[in-house]
Structure formats: structure tokens, C-alpha cells
Gaussian input, Z-matrix of N, CA and C with variables (Angstrom, degrees):
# hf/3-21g

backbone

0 1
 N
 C     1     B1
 C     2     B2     1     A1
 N     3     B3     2     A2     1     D1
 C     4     B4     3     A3     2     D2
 C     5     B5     4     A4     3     D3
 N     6     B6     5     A5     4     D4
 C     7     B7     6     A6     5     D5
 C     8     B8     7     A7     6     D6
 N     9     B9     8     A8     7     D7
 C    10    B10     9     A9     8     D8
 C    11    B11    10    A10     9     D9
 N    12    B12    11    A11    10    D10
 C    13    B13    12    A12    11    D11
 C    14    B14    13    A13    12    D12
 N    15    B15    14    A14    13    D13
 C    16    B16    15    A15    14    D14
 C    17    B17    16    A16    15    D15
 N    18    B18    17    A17    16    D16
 C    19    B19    18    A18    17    D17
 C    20    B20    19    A19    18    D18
 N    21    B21    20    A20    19    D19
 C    22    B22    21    A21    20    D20
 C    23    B23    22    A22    21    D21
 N    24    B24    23    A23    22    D22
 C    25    B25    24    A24    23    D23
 C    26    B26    25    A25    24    D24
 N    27    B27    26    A26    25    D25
 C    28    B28    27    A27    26    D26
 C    29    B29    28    A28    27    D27
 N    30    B30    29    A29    28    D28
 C    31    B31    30    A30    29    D29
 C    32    B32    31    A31    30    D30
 N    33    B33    32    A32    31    D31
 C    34    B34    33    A33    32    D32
 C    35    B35    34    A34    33    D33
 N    36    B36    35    A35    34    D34
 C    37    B37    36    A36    35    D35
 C    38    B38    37    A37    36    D36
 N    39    B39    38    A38    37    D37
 C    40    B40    39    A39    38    D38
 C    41    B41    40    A40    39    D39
 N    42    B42    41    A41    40    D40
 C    43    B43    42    A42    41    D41
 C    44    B44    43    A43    42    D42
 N    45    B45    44    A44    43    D43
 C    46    B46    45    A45    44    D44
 C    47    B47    46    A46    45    D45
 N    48    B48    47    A47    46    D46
 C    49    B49    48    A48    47    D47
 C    50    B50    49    A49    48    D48
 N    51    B51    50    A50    49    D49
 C    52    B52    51    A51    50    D50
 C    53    B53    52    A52    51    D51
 N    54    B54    53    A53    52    D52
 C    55    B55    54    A54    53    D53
 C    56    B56    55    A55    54    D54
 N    57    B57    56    A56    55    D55
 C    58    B58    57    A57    56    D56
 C    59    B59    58    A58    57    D57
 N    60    B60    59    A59    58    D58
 C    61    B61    60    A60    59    D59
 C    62    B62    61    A61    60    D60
 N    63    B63    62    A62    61    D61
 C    64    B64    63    A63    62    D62
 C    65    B65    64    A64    63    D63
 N    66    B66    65    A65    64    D64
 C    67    B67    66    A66    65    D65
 C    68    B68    67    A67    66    D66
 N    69    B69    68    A68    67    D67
 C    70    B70    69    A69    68    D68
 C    71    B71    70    A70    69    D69
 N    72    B72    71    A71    70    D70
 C    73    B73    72    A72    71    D71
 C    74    B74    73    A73    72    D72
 N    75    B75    74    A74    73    D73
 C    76    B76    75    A75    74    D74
 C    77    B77    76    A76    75    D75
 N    78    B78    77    A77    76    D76
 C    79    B79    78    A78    77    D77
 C    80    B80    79    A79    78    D78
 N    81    B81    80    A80    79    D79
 C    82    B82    81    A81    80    D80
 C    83    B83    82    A82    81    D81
 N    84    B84    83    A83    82    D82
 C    85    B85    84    A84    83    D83
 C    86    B86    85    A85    84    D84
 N    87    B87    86    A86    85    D85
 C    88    B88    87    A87    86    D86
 C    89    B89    88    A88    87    D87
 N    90    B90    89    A89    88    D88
 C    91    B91    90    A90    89    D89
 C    92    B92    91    A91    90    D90
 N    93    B93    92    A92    91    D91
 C    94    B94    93    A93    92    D92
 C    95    B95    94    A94    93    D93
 N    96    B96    95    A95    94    D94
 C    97    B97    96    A96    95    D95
 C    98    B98    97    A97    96    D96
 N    99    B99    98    A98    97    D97
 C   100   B100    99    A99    98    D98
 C   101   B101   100   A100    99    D99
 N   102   B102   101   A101   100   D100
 C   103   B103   102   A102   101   D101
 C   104   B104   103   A103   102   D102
 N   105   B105   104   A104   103   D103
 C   106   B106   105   A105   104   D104
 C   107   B107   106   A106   105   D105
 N   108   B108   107   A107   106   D106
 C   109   B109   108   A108   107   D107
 C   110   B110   109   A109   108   D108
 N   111   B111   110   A110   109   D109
 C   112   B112   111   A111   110   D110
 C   113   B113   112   A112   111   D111
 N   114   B114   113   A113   112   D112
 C   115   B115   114   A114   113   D113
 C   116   B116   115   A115   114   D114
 N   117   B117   116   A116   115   D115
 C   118   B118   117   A117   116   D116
 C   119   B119   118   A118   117   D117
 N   120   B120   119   A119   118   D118
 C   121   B121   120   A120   119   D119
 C   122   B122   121   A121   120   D120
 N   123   B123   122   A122   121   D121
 C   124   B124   123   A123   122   D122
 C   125   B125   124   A124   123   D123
 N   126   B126   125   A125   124   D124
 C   127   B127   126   A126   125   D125
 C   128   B128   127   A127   126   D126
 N   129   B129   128   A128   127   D127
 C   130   B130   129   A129   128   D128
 C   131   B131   130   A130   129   D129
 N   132   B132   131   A131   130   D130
 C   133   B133   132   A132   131   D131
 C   134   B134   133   A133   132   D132
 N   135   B135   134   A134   133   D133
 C   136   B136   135   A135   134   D134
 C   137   B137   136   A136   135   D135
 N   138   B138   137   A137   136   D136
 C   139   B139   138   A138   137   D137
 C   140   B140   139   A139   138   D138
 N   141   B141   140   A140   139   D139
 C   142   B142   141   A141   140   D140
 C   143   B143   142   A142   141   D141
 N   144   B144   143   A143   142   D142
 C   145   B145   144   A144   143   D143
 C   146   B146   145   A145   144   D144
 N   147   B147   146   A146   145   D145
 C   148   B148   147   A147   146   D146
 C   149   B149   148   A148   147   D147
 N   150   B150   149   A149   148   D148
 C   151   B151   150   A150   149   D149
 C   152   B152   151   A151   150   D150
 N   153   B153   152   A152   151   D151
 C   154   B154   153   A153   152   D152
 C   155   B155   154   A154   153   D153
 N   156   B156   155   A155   154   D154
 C   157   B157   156   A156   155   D155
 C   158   B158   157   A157   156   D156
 N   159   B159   158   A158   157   D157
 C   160   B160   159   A159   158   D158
 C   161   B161   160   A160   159   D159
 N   162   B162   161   A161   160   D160
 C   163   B163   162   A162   161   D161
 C   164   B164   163   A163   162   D162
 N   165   B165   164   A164   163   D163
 C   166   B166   165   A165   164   D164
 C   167   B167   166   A166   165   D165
 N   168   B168   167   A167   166   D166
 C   169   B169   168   A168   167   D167
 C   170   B170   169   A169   168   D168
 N   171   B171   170   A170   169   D169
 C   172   B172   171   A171   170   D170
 C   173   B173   172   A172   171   D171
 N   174   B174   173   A173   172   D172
 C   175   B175   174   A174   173   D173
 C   176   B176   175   A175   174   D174
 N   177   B177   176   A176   175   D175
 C   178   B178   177   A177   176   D176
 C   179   B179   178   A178   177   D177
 N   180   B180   179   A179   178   D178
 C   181   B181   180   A180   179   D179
 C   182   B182   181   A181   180   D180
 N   183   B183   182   A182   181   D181
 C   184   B184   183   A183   182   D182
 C   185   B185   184   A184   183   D183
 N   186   B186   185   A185   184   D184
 C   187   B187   186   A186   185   D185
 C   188   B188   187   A187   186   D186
 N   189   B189   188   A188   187   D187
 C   190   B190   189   A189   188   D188
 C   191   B191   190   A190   189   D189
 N   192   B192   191   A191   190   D190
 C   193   B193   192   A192   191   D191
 C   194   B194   193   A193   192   D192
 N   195   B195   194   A194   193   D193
 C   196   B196   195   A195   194   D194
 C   197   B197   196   A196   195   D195
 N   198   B198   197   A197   196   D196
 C   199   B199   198   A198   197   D197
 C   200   B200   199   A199   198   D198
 N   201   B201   200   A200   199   D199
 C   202   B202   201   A201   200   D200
 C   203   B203   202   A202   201   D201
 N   204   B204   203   A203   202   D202
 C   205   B205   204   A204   203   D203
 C   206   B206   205   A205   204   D204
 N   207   B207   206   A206   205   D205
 C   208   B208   207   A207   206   D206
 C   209   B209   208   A208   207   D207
 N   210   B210   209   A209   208   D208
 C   211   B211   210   A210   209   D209
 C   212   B212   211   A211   210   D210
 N   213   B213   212   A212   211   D211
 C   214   B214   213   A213   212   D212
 C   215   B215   214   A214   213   D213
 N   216   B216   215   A215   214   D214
 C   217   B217   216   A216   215   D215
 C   218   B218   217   A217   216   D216
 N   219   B219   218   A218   217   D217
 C   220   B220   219   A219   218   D218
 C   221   B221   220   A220   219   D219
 N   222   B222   221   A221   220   D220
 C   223   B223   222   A222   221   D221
 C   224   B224   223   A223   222   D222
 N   225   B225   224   A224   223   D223
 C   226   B226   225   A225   224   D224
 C   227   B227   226   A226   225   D225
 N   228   B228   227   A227   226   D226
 C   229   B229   228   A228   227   D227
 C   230   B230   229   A229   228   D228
 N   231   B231   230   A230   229   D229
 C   232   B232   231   A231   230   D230
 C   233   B233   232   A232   231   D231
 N   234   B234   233   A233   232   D232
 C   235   B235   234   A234   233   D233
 C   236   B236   235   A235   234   D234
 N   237   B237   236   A236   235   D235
 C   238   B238   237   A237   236   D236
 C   239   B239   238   A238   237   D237
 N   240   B240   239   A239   238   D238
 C   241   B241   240   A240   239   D239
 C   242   B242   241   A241   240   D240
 N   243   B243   242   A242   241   D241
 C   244   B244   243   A243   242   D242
 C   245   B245   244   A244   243   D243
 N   246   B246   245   A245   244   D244
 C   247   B247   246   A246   245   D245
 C   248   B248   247   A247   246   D246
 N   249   B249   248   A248   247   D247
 C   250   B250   249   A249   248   D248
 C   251   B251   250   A250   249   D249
 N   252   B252   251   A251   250   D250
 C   253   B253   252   A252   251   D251
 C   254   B254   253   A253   252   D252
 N   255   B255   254   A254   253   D253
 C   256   B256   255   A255   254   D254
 C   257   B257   256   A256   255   D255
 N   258   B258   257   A257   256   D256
 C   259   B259   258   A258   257   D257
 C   260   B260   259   A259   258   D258
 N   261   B261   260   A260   259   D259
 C   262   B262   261   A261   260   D260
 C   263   B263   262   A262   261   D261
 N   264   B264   263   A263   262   D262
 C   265   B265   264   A264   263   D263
 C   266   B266   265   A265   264   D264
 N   267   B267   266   A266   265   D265
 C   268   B268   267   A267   266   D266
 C   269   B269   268   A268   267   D267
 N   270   B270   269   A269   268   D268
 C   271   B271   270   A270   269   D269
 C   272   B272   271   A271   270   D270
 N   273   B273   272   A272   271   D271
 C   274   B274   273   A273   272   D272
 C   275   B275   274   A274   273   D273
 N   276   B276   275   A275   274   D274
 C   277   B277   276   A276   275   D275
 C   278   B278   277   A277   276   D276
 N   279   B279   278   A278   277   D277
 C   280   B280   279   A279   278   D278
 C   281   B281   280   A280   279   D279

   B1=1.4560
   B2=1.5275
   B3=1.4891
   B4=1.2962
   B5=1.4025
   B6=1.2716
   B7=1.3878
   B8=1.9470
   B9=0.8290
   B10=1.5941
   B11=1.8657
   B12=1.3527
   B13=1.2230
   B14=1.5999
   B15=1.1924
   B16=1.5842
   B17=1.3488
   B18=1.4333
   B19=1.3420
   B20=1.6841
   B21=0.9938
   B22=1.1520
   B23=1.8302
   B24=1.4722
   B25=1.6005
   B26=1.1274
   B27=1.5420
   B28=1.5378
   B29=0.9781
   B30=1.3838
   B31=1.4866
   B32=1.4655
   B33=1.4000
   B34=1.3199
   B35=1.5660
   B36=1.9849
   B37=1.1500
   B38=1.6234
   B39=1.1654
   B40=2.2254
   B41=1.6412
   B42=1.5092
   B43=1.4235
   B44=1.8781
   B45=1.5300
   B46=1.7398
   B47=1.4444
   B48=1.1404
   B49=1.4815
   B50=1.5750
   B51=1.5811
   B52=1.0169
   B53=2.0516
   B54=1.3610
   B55=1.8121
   B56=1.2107
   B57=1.2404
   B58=1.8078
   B59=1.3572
   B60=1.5293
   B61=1.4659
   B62=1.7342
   B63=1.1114
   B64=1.4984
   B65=1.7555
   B66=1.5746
   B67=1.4824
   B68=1.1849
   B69=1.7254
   B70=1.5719
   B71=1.8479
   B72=1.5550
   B73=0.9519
   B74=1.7378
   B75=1.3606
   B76=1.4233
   B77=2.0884
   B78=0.7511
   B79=1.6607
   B80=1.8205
   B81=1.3121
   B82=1.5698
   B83=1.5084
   B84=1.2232
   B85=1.8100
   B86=1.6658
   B87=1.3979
   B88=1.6605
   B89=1.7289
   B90=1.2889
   B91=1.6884
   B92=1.8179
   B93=1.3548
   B94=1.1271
   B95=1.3760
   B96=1.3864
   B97=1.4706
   B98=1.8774
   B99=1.3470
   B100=1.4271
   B101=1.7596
   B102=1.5584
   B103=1.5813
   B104=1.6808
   B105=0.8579
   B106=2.0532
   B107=1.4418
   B108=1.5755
   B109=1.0471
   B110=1.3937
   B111=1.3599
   B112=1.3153
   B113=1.5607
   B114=1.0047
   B115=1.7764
   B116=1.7653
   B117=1.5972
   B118=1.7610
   B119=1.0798
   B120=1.2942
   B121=1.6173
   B122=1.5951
   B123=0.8246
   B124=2.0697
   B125=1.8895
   B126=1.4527
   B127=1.8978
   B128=2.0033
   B129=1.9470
   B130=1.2429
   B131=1.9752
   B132=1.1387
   B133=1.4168
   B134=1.5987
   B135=1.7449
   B136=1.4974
   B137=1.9485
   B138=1.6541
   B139=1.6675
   B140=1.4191
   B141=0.9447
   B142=1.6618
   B143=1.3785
   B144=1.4089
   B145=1.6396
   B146=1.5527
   B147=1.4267
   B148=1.2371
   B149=1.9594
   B150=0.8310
   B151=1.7624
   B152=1.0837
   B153=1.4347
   B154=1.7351
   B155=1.5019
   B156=1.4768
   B157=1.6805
   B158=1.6237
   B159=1.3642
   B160=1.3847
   B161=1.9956
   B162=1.2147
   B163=1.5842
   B164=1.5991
   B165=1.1989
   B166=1.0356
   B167=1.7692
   B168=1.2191
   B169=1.6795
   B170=1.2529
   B171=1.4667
   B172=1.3187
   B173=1.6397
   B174=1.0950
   B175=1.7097
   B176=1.2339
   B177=1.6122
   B178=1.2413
   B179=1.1486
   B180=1.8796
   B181=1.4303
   B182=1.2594
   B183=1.2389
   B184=1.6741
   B185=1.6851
   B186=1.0587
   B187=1.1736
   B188=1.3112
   B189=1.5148
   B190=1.5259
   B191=1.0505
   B192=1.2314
   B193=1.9254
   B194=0.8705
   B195=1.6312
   B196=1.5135
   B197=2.0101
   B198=1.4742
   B199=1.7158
   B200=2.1947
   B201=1.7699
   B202=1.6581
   B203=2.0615
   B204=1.0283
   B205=1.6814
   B206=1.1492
   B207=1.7123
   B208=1.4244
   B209=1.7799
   B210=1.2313
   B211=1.3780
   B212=1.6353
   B213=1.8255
   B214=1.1074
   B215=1.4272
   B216=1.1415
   B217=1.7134
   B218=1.1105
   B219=1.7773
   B220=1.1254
   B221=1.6274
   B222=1.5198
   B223=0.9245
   B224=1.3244
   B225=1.5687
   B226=1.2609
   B227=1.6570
   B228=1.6308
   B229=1.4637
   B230=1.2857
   B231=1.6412
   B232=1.8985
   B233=1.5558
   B234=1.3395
   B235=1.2595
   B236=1.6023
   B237=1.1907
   B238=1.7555
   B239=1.2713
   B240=1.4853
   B241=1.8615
   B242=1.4381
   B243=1.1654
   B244=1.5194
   B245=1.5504
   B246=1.3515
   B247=2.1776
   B248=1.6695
   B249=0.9176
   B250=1.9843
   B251=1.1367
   B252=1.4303
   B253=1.4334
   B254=1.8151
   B255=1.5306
   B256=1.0521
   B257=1.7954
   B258=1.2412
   B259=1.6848
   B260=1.4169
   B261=1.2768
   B262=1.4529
   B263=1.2163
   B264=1.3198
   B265=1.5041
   B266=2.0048
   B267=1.0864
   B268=2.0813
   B269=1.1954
   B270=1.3077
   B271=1.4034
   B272=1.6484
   B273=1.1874
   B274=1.6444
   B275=2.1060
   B276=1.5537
   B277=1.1785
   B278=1.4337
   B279=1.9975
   B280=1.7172
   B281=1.4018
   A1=108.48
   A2=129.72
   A3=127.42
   A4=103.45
   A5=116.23
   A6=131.13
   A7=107.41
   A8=109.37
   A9=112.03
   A10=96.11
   A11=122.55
   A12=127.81
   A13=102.97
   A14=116.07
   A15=111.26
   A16=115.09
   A17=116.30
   A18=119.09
   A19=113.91
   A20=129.19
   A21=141.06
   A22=108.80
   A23=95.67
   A24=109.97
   A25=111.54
   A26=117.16
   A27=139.28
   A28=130.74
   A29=116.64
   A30=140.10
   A31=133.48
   A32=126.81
   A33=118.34
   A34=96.32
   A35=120.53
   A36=111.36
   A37=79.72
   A38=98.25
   A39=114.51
   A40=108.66
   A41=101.78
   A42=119.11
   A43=128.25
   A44=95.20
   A45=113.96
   A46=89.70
   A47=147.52
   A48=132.31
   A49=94.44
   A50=109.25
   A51=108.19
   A52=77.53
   A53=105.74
   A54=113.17
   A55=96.97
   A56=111.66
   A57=129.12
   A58=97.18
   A59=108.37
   A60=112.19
   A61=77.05
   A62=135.21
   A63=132.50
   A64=89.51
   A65=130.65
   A66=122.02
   A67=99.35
   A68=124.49
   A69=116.12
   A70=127.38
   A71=105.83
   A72=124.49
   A73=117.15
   A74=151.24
   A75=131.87
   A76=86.25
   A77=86.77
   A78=107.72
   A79=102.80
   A80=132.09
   A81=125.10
   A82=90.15
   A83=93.85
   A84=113.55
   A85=121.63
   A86=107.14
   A87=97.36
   A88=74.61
   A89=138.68
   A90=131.16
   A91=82.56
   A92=137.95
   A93=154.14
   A94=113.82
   A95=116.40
   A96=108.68
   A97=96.51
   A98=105.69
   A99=149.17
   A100=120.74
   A101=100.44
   A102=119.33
   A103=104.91
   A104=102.23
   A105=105.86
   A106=113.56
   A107=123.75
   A108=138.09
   A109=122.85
   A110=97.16
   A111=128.14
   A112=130.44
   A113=113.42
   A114=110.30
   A115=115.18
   A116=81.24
   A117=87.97
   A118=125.98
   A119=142.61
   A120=130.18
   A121=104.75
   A122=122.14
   A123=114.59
   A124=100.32
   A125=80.19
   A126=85.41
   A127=75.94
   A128=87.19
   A129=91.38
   A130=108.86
   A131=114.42
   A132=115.56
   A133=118.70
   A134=87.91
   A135=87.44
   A136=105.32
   A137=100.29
   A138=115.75
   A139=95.59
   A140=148.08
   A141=154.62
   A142=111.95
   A143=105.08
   A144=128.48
   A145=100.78
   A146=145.98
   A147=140.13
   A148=103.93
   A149=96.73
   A150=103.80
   A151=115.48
   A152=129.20
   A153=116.57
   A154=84.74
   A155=134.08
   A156=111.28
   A157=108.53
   A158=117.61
   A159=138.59
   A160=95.37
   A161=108.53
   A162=109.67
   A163=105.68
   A164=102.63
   A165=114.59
   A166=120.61
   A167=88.54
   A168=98.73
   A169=116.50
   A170=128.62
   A171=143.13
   A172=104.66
   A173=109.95
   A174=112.63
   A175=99.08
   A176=143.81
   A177=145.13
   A178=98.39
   A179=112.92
   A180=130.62
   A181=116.79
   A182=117.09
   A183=105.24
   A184=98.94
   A185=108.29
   A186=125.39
   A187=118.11
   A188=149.49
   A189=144.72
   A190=89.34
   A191=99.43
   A192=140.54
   A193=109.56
   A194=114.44
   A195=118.70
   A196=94.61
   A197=86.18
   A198=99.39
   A199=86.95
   A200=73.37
   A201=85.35
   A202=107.10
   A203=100.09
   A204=107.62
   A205=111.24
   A206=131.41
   A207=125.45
   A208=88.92
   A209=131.16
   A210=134.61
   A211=87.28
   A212=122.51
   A213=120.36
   A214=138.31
   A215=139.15
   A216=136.32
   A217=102.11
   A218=95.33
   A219=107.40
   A220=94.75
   A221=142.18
   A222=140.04
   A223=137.70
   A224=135.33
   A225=106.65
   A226=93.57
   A227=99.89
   A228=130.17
   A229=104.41
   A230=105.92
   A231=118.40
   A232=100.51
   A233=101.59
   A234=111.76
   A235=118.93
   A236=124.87
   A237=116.04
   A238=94.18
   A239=90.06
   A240=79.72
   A241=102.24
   A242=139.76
   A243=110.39
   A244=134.30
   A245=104.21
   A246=123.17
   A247=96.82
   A248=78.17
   A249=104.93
   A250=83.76
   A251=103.50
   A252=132.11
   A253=109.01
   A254=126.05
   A255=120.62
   A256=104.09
   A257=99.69
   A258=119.02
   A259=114.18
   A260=141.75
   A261=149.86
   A262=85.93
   A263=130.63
   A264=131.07
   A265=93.81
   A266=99.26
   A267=96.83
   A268=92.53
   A269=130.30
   A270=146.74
   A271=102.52
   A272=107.29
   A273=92.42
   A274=79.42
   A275=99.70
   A276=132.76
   A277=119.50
   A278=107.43
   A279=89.53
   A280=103.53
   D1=131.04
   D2=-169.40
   D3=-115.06
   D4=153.79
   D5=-169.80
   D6=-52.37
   D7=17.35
   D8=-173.37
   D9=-123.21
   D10=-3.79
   D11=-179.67
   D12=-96.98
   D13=-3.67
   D14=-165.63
   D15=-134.67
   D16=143.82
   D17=168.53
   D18=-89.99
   D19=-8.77
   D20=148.73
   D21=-175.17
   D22=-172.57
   D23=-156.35
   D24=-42.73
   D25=-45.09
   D26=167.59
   D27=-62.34
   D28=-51.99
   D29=168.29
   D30=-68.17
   D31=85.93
   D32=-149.46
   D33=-96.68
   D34=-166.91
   D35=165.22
   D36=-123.39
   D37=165.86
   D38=169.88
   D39=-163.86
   D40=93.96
   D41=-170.88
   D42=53.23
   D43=38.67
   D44=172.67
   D45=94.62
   D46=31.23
   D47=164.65
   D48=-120.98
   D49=159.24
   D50=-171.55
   D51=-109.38
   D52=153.54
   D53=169.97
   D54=-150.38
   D55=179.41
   D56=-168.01
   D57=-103.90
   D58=140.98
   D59=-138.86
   D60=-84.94
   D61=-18.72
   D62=-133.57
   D63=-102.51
   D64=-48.81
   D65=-179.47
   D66=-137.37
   D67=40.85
   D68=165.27
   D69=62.62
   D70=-4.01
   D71=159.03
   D72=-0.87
   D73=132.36
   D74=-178.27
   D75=-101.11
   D76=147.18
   D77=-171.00
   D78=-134.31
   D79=-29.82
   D80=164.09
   D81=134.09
   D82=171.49
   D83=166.22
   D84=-53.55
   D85=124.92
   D86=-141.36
   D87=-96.96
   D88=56.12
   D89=151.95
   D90=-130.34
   D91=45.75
   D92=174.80
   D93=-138.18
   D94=141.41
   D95=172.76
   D96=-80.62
   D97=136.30
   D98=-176.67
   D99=-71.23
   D100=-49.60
   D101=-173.45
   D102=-66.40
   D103=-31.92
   D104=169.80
   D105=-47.23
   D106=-25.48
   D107=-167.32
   D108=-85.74
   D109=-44.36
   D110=175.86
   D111=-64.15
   D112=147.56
   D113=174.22
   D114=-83.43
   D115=125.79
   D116=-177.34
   D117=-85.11
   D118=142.11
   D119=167.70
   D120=-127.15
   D121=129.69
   D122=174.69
   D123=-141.76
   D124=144.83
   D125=-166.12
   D126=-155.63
   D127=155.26
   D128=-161.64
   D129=-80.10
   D130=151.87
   D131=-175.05
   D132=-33.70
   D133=-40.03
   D134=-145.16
   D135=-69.84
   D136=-4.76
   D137=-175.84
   D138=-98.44
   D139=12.94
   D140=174.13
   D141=-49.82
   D142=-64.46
   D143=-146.82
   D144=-154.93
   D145=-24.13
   D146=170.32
   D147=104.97
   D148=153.07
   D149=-172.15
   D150=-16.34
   D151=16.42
   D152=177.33
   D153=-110.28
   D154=-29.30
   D155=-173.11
   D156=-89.10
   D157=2.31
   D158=-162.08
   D159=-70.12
   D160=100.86
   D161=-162.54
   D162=-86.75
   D163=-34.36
   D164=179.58
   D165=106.97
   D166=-2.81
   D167=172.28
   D168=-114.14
   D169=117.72
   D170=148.80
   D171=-8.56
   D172=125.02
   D173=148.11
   D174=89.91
   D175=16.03
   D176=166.89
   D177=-97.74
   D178=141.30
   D179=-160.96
   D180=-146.44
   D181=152.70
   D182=176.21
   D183=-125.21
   D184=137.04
   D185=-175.57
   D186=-91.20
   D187=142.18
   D188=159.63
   D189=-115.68
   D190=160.48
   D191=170.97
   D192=-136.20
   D193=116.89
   D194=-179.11
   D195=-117.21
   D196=169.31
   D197=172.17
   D198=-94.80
   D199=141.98
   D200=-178.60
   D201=-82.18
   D202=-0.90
   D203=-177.69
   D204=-88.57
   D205=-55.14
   D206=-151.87
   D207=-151.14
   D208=8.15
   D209=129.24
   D210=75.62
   D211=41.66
   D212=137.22
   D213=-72.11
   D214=141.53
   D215=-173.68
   D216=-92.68
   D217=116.86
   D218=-161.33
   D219=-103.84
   D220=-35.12
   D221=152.58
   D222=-142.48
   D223=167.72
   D224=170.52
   D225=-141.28
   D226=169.38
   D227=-177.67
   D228=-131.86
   D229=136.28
   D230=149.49
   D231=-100.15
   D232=150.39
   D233=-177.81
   D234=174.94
   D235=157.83
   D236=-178.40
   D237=-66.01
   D238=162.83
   D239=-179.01
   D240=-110.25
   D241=-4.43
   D242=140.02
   D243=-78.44
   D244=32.20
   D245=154.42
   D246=-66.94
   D247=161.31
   D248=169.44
   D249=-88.90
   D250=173.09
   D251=-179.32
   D252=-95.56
   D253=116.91
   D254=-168.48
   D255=-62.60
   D256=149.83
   D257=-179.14
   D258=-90.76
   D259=104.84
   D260=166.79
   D261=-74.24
   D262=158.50
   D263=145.98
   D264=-158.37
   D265=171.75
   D266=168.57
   D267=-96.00
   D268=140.42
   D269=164.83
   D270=-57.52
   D271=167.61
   D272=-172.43
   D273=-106.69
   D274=160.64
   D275=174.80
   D276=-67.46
   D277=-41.10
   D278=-165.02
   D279=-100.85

């Protein structure tokens, strides 16, 4: 699979669907945001890693993305947690 098959390391494409690179997982139409698909987990920063991710602001979060099949992490986000969820998608080609 070559780097033009994937939306990232995890995230592959296999005939316009985006799936989890790890058990092929269907994850949606990869010119779609993908993470809708996925299993969410969000816990606050400052419990991440212990007083070095500790920002000091209320309401900063880190987000995981797991595949809902074989419960690989497929990505993660920091972010307030009333942000949207950032959108991966493959840009389209033509």
C-alpha cells in the first residue's frame, strides 16, 4: 500500500472508503470526514501525561479515535472541548 492509499498511517483508502489500516475496518467515504465513525474517548489534558500536559486552562482535552472493530488508535486531537472534531478526509485528485 503506498502513501497515496492513506489518509494517514492508520487510516488507509480501499476503493474510496476510508478503513483502519490494521483490520480493514469500513470507516465511510474517505472525501468524508471519517472520525464520526470511529469510537471516541476524550479525558481532560491535564490527566493525559501528569503535570507536564497540565496547560493550565480548564476545558482542554485530548481526544482518541479508535477503530470500532479491533479497537486500534487510529487518531488523536487536543483541543477545547467545545471544538468540533477536526476533519481528515483525502482531498479529491481531479
Amino acid at each position: 500500500m503506498s502513501d497515496q492509499d492513506r489518509i494517514s498511517a492508520s487510516v488507509a483508502v480501499m476503493e474510496g472508503q476510508a478503513v483502519c489500516a490494521a483490520c480493514g475496518q469500513d470507516l465511510g467515504l474517505a472525501t468524508e470526514p471519517w472520525k464520526e465513525h470511529a469510537q471516541r474517548r476524550e479525558i481532560p489534558l491535564a490527566q493525559a501525561g501528569g503535570p507536564a500536559f497540565d496547560t493550565g486552562h480548564e476545558g482542554v482535552v485530548l481526544r482518541h479515535f479508535y477503530c470500532p472493530s479491533c479497537a486500534a488508535l487510529l487518531d488523536t486531537e487536543t483541543a477545547m472541548a467545545e471544538d468540533p472534531t477536526l476533519n481528515d478526509i483525502l482531498a479529491s485528485r481531479g
